[in-house]
C-alpha positions in Angstrom: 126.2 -219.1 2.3 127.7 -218.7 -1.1 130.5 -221.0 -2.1 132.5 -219.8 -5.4 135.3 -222.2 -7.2 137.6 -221.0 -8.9 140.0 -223.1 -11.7 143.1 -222.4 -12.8 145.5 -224.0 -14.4 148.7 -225.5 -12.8 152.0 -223.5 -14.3 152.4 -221.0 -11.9 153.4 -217.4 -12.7 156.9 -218.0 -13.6 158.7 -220.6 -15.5 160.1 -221.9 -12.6 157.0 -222.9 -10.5 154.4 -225.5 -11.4 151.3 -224.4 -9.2 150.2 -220.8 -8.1 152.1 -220.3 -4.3 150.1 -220.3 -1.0 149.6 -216.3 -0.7 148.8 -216.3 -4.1 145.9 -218.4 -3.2 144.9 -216.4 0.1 144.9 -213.2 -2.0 142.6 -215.0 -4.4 139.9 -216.6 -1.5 140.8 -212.8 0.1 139.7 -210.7 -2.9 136.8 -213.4 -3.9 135.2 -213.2 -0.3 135.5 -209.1 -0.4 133.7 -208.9 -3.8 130.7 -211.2 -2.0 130.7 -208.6 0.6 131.0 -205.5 -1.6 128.5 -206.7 -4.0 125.8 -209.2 -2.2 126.8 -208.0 1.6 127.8 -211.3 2.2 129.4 -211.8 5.2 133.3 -213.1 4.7 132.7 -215.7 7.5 129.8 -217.3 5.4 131.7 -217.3 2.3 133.9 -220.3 1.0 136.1 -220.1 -2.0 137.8 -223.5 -3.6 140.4 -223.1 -5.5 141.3 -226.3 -7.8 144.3 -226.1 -10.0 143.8 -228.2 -13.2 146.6 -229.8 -15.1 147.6 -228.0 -18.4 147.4 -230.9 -20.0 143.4 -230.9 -19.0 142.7 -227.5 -20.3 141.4 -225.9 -23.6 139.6 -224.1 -25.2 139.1 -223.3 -29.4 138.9 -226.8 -29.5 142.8 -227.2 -28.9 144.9 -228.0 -25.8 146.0 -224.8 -23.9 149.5 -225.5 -25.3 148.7 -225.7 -28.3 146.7 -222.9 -28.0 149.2 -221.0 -27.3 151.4 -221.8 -29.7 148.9 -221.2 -32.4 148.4 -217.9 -31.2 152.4 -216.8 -30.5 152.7 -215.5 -33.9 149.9 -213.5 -34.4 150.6 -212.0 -31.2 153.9 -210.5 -31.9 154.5 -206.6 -33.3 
């Protein structure tokens, strides 16, 4: 029985929303479970996805913040 987690972080998709929505989720535990099945022949009954949304706040990675991050990056990302 394979369980998968999955983090992301909690902003949403839009600047208007502060988590991901609820079909946004079941597409996520939908398209997890199918790649079990696809790739292990997992059945989708026997697979459970968790999905844990992690404040921004509580997310890094280059040793900074995801904000700032971001920011850092902004620049260099523009034409």
């Amino acid at each position: 029985m394979p369980i998968v987690t999955v983090q992301v972080t909690r902003e949403g998709t839009t600047a208007d929303r502060n988590s991901i929505t609820a079909e946004e989720k079941a597409a996520i535990i939908k398209g997890v479970s199918e790649v079990l099945l696809d790739v292990l022949n997992k059945p989708l009954e026997s697979t459970y996805v968790v999905i844990e949304e992690v404040d921004l706040d509580n997310w890094g990675w280059g040793g900074l913040p995801t904000a700032q991050y971001r920011a850092r990056r902004a620049p260099a990302a523009k034409p």
